[in-house]
C-alpha positions in Angstrom: -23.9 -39.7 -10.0 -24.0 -36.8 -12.3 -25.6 -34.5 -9.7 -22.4 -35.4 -7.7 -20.0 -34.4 -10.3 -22.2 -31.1 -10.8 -21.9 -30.3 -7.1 -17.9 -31.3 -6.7 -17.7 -28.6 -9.8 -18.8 -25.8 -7.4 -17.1 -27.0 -4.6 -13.8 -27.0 -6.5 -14.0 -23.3 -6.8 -15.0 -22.9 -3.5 -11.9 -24.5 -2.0 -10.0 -22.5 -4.6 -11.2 -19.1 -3.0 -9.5 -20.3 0.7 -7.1 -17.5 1.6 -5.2 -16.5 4.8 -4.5 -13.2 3.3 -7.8 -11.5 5.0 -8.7 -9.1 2.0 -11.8 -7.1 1.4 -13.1 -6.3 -2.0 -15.9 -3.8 -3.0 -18.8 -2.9 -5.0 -20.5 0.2 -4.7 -23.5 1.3 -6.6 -24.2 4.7 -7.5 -27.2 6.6 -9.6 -26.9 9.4 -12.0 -29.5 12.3 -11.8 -29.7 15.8 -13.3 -30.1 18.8 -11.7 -33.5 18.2 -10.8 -33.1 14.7 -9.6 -34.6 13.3 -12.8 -32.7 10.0 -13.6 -30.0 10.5 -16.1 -30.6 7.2 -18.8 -28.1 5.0 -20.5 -29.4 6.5 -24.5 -30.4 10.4 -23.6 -28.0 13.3 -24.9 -25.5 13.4 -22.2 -26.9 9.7 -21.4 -25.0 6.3 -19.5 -23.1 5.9 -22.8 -21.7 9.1 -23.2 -20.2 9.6 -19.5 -18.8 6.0 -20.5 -17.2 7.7 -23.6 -15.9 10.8 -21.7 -14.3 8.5 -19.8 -12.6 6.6 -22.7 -9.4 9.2 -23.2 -8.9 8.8 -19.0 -7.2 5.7 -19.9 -10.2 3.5 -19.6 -10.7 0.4 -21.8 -14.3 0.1 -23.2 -16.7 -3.1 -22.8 -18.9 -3.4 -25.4 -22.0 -4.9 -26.8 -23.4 -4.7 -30.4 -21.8 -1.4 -30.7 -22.6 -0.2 -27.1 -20.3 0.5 -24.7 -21.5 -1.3 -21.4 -18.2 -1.0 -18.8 -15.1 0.2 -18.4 -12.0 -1.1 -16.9 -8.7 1.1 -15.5 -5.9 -0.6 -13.5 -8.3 -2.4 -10.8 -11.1 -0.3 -11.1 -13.8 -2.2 -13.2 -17.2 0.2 -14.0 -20.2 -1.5 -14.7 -24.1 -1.0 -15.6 -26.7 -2.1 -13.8 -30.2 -2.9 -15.6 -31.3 0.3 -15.1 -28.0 1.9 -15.8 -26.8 2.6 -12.1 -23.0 2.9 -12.3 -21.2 0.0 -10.0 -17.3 0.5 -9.4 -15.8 -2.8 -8.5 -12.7 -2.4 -6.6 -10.4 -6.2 -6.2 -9.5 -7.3 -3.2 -7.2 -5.2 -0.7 -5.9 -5.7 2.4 -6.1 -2.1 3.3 -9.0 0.3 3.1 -7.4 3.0 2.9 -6.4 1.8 -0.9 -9.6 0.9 -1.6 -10.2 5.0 -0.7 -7.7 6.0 -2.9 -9.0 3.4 -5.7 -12.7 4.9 -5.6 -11.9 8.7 -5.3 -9.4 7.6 -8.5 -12.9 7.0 -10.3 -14.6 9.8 -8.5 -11.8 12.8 -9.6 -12.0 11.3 -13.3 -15.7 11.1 -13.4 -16.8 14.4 -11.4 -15.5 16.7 -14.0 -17.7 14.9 -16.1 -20.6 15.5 -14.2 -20.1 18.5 -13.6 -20.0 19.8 -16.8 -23.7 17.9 -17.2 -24.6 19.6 -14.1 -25.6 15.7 -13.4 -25.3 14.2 -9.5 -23.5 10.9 -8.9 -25.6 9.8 -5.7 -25.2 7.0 -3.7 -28.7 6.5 -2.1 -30.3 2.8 -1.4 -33.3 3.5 -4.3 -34.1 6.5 -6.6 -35.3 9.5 -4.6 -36.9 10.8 -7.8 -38.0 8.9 -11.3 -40.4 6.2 -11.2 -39.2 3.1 -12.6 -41.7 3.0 -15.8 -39.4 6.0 -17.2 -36.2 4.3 -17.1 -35.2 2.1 -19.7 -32.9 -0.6 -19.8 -29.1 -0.7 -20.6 -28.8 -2.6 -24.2 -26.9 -6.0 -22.2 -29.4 -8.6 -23.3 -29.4 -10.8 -20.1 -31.2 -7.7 -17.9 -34.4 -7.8 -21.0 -34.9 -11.3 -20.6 -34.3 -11.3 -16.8 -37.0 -8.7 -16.6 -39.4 -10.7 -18.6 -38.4 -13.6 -16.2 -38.9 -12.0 -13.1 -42.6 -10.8 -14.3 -43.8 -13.9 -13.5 -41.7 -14.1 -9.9 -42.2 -11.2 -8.2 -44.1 -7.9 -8.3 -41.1 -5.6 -7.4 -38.7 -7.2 -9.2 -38.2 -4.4 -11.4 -37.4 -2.0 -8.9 -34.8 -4.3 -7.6 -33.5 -3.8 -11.6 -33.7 -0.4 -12.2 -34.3 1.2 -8.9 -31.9 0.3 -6.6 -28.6 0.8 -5.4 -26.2 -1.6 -2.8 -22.8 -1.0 -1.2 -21.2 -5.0 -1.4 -18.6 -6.3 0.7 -16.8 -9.1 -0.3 -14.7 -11.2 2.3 -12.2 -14.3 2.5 -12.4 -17.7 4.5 -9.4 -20.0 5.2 -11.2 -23.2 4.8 -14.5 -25.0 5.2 -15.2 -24.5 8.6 -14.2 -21.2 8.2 -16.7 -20.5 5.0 -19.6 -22.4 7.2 -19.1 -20.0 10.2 -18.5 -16.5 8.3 -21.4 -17.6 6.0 -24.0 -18.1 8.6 -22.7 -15.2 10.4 -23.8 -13.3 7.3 -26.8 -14.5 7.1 -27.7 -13.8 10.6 -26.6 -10.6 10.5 -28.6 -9.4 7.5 -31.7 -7.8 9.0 -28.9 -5.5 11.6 -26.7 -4.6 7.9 -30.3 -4.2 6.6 -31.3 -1.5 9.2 -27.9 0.2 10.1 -27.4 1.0 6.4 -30.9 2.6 5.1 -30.5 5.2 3.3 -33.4 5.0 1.0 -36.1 7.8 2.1 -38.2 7.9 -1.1 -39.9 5.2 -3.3 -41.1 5.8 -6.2 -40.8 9.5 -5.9 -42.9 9.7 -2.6 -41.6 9.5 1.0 -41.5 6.1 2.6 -42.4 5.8 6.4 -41.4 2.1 6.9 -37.8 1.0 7.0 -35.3 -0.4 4.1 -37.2 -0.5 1.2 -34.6 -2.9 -0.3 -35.6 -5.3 2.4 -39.2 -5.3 1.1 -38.3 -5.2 -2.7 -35.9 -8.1 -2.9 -38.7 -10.3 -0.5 -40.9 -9.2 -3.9 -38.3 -10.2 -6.1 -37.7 -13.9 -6.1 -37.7 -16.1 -3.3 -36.2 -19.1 -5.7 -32.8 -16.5 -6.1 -33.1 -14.3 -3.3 -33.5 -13.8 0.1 -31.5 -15.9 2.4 -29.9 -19.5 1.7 -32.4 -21.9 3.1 -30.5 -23.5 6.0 -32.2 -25.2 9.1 -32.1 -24.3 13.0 -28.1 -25.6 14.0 -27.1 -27.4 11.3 -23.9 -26.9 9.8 -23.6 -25.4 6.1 -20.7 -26.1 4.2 -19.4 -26.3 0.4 -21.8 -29.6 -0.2 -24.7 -27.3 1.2 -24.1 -24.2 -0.9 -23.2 -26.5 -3.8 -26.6 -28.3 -3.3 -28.7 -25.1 -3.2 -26.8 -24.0 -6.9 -27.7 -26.7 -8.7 -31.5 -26.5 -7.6 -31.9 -23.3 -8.8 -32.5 -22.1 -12.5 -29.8 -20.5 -13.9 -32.0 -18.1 -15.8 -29.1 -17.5 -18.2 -26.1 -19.7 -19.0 -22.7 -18.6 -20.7 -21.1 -21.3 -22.9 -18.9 -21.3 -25.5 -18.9 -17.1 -24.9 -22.3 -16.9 -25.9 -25.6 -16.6 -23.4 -28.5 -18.8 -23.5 -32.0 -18.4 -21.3 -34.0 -20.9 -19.7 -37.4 -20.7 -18.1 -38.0 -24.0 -16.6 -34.9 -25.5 -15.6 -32.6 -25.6 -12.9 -28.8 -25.6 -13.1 -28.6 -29.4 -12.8 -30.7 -29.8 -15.6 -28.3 -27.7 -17.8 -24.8 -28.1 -15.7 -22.8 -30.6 -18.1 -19.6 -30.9 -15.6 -17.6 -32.5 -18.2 -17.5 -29.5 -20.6 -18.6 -26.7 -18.7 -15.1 -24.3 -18.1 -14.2 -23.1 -14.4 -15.7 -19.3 -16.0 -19.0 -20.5 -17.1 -19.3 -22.3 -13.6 -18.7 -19.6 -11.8 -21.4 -17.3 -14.4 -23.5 -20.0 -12.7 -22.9 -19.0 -9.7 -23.2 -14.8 -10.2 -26.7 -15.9 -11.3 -28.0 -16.4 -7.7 -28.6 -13.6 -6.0 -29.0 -14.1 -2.0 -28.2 -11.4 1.1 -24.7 -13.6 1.3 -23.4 -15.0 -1.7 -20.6 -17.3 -2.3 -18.0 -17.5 -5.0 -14.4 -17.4 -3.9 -15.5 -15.3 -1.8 -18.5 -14.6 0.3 -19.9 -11.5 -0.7 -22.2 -9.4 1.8 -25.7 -7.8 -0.3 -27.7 -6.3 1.7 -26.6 -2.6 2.0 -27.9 0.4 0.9 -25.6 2.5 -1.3 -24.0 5.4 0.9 -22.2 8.1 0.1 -18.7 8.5 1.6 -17.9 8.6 4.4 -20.6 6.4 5.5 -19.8 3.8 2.9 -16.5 3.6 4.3 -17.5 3.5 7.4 -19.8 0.3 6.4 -16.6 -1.5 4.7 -14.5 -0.8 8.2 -17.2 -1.9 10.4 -17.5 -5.4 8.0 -14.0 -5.9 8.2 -13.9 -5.4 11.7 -16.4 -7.8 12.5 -15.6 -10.8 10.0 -11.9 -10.9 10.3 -12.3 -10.7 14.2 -12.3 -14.3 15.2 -14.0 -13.8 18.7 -16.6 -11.9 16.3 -17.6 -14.6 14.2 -17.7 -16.9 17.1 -19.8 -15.1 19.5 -22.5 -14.7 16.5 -22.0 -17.8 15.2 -23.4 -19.0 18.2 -25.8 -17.1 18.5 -27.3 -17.8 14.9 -27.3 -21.8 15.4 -30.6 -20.8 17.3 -32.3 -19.4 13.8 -33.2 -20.9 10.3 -33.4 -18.9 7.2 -37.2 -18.9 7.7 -36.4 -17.2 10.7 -34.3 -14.3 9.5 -36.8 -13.6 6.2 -39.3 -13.5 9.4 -37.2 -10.9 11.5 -36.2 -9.0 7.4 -40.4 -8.5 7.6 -40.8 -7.4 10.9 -37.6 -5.0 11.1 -39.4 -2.9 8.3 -41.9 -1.9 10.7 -40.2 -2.4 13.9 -36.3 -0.8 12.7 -34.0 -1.3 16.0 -36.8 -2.8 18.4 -36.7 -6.0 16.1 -35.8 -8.9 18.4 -33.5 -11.6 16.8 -32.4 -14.3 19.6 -33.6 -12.3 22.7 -32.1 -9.7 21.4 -33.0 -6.2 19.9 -31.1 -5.1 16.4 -29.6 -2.3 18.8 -28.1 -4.5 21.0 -26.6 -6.8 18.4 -25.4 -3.1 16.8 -23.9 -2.0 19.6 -21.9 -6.0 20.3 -20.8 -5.9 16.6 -19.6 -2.1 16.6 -17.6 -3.2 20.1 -16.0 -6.2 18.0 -15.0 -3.9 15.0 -13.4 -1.4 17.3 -11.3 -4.1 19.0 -10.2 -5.8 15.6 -9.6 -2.2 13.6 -5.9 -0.4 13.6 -5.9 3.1 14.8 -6.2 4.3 11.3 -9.5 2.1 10.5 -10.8 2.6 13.3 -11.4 6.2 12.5 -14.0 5.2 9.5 -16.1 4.0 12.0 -16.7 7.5 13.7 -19.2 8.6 11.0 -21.9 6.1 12.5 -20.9 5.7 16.0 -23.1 8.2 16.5 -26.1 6.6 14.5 -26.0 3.1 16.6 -25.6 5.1 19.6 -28.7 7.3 19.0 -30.4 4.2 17.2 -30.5 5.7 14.0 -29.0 5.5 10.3 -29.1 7.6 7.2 -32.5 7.7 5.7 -33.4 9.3 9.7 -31.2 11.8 8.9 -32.4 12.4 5.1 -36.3 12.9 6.0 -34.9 15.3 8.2 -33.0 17.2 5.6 -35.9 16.8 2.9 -38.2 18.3 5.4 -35.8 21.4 5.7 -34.9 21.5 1.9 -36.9 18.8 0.0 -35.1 17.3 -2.7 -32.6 19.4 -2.5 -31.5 17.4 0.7 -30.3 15.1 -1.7 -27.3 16.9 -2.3 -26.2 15.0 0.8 -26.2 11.9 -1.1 -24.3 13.4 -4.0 -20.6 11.7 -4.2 -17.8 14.2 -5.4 -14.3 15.5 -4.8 -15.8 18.0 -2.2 -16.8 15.0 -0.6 -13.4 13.7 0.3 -11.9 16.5 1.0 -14.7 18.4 2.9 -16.6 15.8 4.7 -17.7 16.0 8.4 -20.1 13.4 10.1 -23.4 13.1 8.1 -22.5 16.1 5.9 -20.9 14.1 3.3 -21.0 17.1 0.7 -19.4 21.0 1.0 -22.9 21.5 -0.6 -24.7 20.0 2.4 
């Protein structure tokens, strides 16, 4: 009975997040580097914390923990660390990308003067090209040091998921439950084509990597209880009950009650979840504690992209919106998805890291299923969106994506080519194709 009640309390908020309105919200990740792509940490001279408090008399509000001050918030722009200090904007829910352009480059024109006077990079790249993870430190927020020591015992690149990495995330909405059950396994299947189209990661650890996505290979290493894809079998249907089922089953590693955290070990949500007294907030910190290639809150949020620099990011967020709010879209791959289980897709996630666009999923190459999404997005798209999308038509055309054109560039101008990567002003205004930088 009382796993019942646990379950309904997750399903509640999922049947709160059913919208018609057809927004798209979005996280982007970015990392800070100095002028010789050293990583720029949260307590250094010109550290995390001070670009935070630069940004304070912008009109920013301040976050803060025991002293520290660990995000920002401005209009609907929130700024956030990640463990290893990687700066996340969150932009809410529009219906239009071309304000959630004009709410990114907001952050961008405050933040670049910044930067610049640091002679500091803002790059959006899918995991640092430069510092190895052992030399970055972790931002002061409590729940990423016990995480860490969590995670020691769960996977053996969990760390460089924490401080090493960098994601674009899309979030999107569902009318009802049949809706949610469609778009979600949609996302799913389509994790190890997001996976490939979007790597932009062309060093780890400071040496070049050969293989593809390197965030594919990390979060398999990170843990499977948390991450990866939500089990689901070959054709069945997964809907709020399913989702809710998989929540309480896993631990929470951290739980916020009464506005204070506590960590667990060795329990799952269910032994923890009191539905009586837990609020709809501390639910739903429940449910941010999970963190799969689709994720679902009142929303269903999209994971597994590398961070790009614009325009490519945008061109990511155009080509998602294109596809998931296309109805003949979701069908056809909805379809086409009853055929595989979850084992399935980690299966094809393992085998595109050697394989890239030759990967067979259904009968299918990852090309192929690039080139049938791309075609859906263009139909769907207005005039004006459809115009993000140029800056990687040419990439699923040729069968390539960014970090192909990166070890190009670092062959020509090693890690200078990094530049590239580097998100400023110049890179609105002067952007063409690939060359996302007036630096490039």
């Amino acid at each position: 009975m009382i796993e019942a009640k646990q379950k309904q309390r997750f399903i509640d908020i999922l049947k709160k997040g059913e919208s018609k309105i057809q927004n798209i919200g979005v996280e982007i990740e970015h990392i800070v580097v100095d002028n010789n792509f050293n990583t720029v940490n949260y307590y250094q001279r010109n550290g995390i914390e001070d670009i935070l408090k630069n940004l304070l008399p912008l009109g920013y509000q301040g976050e803060y923990y025991n002293n520290y001050l660990v995000g920002l918030s401005k209009g609907e722009n929130t700024i956030t660390l990640e463990p290893g200090g990687q700066l996340e904007i969150s932009i809410k829910e529009k219906g239009s990308i071309k304000k959630i352009k004009d709410n990114y480059f907001e952050f961008i024109s405050d933040l670049a003067p910044i930067l610049s006077e640091n002679n500091q990079y803002l790059l959006a790249v899918g995991y640092h090209p430069k510092t190895s993870i052992t030399e970055i430190p972790f931002n002061p927020k409590p729940r990423y040091k016990q995480m860490a020591t969590y995670f020691e015992k769960k996977g053996k690149l969990a760390h460089n998921m924490m401080k090493g990495t960098a994601s674009i995330q899309v979030s999107i909405d569902y009318t009802d439950e049949e809706d949610f059950a469609k778009k979600f396994a949609v996302a799913n299947f389509l994790t190890p084509l997001i996976a490939i189209l979007t790597d932009n990661s062309p060093r780890f650890e400071g040496q070049n990597y050969k293989r593809h996505s390197i965030r594919t290979k990390i979060w398999q290493n990170t843990d499977n209880d948390r991450s990866g894809i939500v089990p689901y079998k070959t054709g069945e249907f997964f809907g709020y009950d399913d989702y809710a089922e998989y929540l309480i089953n896993v631990p929470p590693i951290c739980v916020l009650q009464d506005g204070k955290l506590s960590f667990y070990s060795d329990k799952k949500t269910k032994d923890i979840l009191d539905p009586e007294t837990f609020t709809d907030d501390e639910v739903e910190h429940l449910m941010g504690m999970v963190f799969p290639d689709a994720r679902a809150k009142k929303y269903i949020e999209i994971r597994s992209a590398d961070s790009m620099p614009y325009p490519l990011s945008f061109a990511f967020i155009a080509f998602i919106k294109g596809v998931f709010y296309n109805q003949d879209a979701i069908d056809y791959f909805y379809n086409l998805s009853q055929y595989t289980s979850s084992e399935d897709i980690e299966k094809i996630k393992a085998e595109l890291q050697w394989q890239g666009y030759k990967t067979k999923v259904v009968e299918k190459n990852l090309e192929q299923l690039a080139n049938e999404a791309f075609d859906f997005a263009l139909d769907k798209l207005d005039k004006e969106e459809v115009q993000y999308l140029n800056s990687i038509k040419m990439m699923i055309k040729n069968k390539e994506n960014p970090k192909m054109y990166m070890e190009d560039f670092c062959n020509k101008y090693g890690q200078e080519a990094f530049k590239c990567c580097a998100v400023t002003v110049d890179t609105y205004n002067q952007c063409t194709k690939i060359k996302t930088s007036s630096k490039c």
